[in-house]
N, C-alpha and C positions, 0 to 999 in steps of 0.2 A: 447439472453436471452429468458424466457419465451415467453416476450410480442409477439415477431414475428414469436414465433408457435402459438401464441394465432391467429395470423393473420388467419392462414392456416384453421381453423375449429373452430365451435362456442365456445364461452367461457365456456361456461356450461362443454364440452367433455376433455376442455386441462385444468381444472382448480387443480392448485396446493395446497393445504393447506396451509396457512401462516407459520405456522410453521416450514414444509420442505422447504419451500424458507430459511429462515433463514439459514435452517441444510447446503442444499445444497451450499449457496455461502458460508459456513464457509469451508467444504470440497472442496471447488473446491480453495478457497485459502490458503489452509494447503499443497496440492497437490502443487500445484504450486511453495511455499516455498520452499520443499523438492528439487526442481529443483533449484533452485537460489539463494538461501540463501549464495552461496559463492562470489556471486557478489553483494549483499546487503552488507557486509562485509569489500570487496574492497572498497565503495562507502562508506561508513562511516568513514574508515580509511581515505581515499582522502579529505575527506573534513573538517576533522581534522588537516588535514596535511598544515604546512605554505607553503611546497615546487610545486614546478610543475611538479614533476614525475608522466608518463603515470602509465594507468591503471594494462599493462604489468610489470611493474616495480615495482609496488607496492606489487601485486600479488606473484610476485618472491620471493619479502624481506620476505613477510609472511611466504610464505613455505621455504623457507630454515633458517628463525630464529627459528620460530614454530611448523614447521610440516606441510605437507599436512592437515592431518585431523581438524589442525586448522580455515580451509577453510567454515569449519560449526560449528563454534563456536558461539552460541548466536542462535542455531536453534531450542531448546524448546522456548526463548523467540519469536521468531518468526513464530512458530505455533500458541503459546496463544496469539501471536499478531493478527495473522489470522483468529481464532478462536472469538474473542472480535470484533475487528475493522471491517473486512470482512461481519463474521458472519450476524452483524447487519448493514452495509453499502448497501450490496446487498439483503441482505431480508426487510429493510425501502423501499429501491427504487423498488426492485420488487412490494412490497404490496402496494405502493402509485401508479406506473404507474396500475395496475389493476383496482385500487379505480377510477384515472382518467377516465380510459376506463368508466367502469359502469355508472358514473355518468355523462357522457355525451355520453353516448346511441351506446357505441363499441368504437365509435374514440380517435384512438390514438394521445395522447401529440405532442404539436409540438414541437420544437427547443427550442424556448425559455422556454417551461414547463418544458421539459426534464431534461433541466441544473440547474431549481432551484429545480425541485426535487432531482436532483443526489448532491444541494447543501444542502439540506435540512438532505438526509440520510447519507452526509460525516461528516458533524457535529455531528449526533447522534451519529456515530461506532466510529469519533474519540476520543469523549471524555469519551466512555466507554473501550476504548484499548489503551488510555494513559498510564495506569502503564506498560503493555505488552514494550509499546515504548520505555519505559524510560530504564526499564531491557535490552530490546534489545540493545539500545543505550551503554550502559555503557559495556554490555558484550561484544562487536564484538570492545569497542575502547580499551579493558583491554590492550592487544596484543602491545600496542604500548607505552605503559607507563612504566619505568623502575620497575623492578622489587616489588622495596619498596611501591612503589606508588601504585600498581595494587591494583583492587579490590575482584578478584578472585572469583566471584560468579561462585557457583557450578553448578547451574540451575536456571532457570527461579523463581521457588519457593524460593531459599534461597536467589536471586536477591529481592524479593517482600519482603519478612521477614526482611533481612537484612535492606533493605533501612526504613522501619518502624522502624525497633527498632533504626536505627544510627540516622534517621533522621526527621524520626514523618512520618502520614502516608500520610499528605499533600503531602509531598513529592514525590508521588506515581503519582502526577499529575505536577509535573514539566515542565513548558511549554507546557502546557495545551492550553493555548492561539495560538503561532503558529501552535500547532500541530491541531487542530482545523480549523483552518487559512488557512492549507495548504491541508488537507482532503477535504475541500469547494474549492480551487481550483484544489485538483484533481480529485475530482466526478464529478464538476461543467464541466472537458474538460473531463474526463475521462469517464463516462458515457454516457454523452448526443455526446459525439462523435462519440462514438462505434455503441451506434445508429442510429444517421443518417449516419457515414459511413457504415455500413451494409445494410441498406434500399437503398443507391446510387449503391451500388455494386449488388445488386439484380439484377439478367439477365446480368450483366456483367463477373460475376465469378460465376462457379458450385458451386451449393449451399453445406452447408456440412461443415468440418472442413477448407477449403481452404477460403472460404466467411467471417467465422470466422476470421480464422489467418490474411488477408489483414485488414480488419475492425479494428480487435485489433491491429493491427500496429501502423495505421494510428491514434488511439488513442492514443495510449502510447506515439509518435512520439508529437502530441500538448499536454499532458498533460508533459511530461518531460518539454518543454520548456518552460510551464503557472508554473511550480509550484517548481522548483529548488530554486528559491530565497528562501521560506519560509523553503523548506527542511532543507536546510543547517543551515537557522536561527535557528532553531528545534531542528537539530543536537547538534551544537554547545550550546546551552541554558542547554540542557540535561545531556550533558558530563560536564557541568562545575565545579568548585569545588567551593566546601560547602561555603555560603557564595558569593558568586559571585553574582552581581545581575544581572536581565534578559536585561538592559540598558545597561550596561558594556561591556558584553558579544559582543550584537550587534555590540555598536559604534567601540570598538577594533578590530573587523571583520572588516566593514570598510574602518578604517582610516587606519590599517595596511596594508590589501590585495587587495584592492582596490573594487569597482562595480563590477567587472569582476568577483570576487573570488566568490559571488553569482551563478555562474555557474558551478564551479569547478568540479571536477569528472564529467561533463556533460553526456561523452563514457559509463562509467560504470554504469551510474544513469540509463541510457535509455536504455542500454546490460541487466540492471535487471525490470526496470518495462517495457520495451516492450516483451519480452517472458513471465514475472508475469503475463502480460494483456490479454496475447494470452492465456497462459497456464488456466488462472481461467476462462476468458470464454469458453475455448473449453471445459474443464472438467465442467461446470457447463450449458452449452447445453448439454453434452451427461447424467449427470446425472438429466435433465426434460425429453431427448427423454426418459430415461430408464424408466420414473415414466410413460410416457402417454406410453408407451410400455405394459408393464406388470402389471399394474392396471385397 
């Protein structure tokens, strides 16, 4: 991210405008979307699902009930996911790790600062990219609900419309609590991991997009495993129907599917946020080299 070209040359030469920090991680995870969003999809569907059919399986039913093109369904909600959540997750944590620097005379955050800052700026983007979630949520599980039942949101927009007028605009933040919940524990590994794995890898991998991609692995890799429980609660609370309460939901999860089910789609959860992770820092390093490039 910035901070570790900030390393390379004074801060004064590499400094970014708060503003484009914002712009930048919203495109660098709109970007990344576009790649993945068919396995966001998968992973929704799985975790909705009471049965234990692989990721491959699941994938299959979709495209031969639905269509391939089905495969990016719910993928306006999941740019103005990107857009909202991102936007402001990476440009809080960018502008506060700078803030740190400054005020204690260059040095950079350690370990533990790192992780309550990245706790700090998951909380901010997830509660203002909650309705995004909620649209998403509902779009990418429509596909699996019989016909009558579906909810057939056109787009992201008539998702957001729709759920206000059917169901007030509260509603817009449904599970708002885990989804918050779960943004603190993936910024909290998700972040402050990318970083210190990045800094460990220095001198042991060419620096570049390769330093990146290992780092962001090795992210994604602990932040899948910190933060699946909440996901799935998330999910599940989302999707529920009108009247369901967020208790219910839970305990039936549960007492039905056991602790375990807490993991479910594990494959496909980590297939989309370990190249998400890779793909929004590599595009969000190359678009600070571009700015300290050509400015």
């Amino acid at each position: 991210m910035a901070q570790g070209q900030n390393e390379a040359a004074p801060a004064k030469e590499r400094y970014i405008p708060n503003g484009l920090k914002f712009a930048f991680g919203g495109f660098a995870g709109m970007a990344a979307t576009c790649v993945v969003q068919p396995l966001d999809l998968i992973k929704t569907r799985m975790q909705l699902s009471g049965g234990g059919r692989s990721s491959f399986t699941v994938a299959g039913e979709i495209v031969a009930r639905e269509g391939f093109a089905s495969l990016y369904t719910g993928l306006s909600a999941g740019l103005l996911r990107q857009a909202t959540y991102t936007t402001t997750r990476l440009g809080v944590y960018s502008w506060l790790f700078d803030a740190y620097r400054e005020r204690h005379g260059g040095e950079a955050p350690g370990f533990g600062m790192k992780t309550a800052l990245g706790v700090a700026a998951g909380s901010i983007g997830a509660f203002v990219g909650t309705p995004a979630e909620v649209a998403l949520i509902r779009m990418t599980a429509d596909g699996r609900l019989p016909a009558e039942q579906r909810r057939n949101y056109k787009n992201v927009v008539d998702a957001l419309l729709r759920i206000i007028r059917e169901e007030g605009v509260l509603k817009l933040w449904r599970g708002a609590m885990p989804t918050v919940g779960r943004a603190m524990v993936v910024n909290a590994a998700q972040l402050s991991t990318y970083s210190q794995a990045r800094e460990m890898f220095v001198g042991y991998v060419p620096a570049g997009i390769t330093l990146h991609f290992c780092a962001s692995m090795v992210s994604g890799l602990v932040t899948t495993i910190a933060s699946m429980p909440v996901d799935i609660i998330k999910t599940r609370i989302q999707n529920a129907a009108k009247g369901q309460s967020q208790m219910s939901v839970v305990s039936n999860l549960l007492k039905n599917e056991g602790v375990l089910s807490l993991w479910k789609g594990f494959v496909p959860y980590y297939a989309r946020l370990g190249p998400h992770t890779v793909l929004t820092f590599i595009f969000l390093e190359q678009l600070n080299a571009a700015y300290f490039k050509y400015t």
